[in-house]
Steps between C-alpha positions, in 0.01 A plus 500: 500500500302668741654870602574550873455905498159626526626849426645679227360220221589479162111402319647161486542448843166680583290278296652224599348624865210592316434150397548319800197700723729831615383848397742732349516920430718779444628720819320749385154331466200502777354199309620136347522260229406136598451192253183355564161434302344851348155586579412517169570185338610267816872467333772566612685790476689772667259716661559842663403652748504851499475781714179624421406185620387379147548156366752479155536198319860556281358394184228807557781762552433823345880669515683170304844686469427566896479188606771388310706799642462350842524139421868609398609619798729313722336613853223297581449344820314238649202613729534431878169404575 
């Protein structure tokens, strides 16, 4: 069912966004997560876009328990773009 809110998302409901084209973060974040191909094997994935302005494919995450951390968190939102 797709969620209505784009605020305040359980993970469910931000990867459902995720999936269908929207990018998603954490209040708190300057950057994003958006599914789309990586650069490094052209499949996809969720890729994020940090800060720094570097380029993360999730699967090359160095802080595991991290991500995880903020994966669990029930205040994502959708990205206004």
């Amino acid at each position: 069912m797709k969620p209505t809110d784009t605020k305040n998302l359980s993970w469910k409901d931000a990867w459902w966004h995720l999936l269908n084209g929207r990018k998603i973060k954490r209040p708190l974040w300057e950057g994003y997560w958006v599914w789309e191909k990586s650069p490094k094997d052209d499949m996809p994935s969720i890729i994020m876009y940090c800060r720094d302005g570097s380029v993360v494919d999730i699967r090359d995450t160095d802080f595991v328990a991290y991500t995880f951390s903020n994966i669990a968190q029930r205040d994502w939102t959708v990205v206004d773009e």
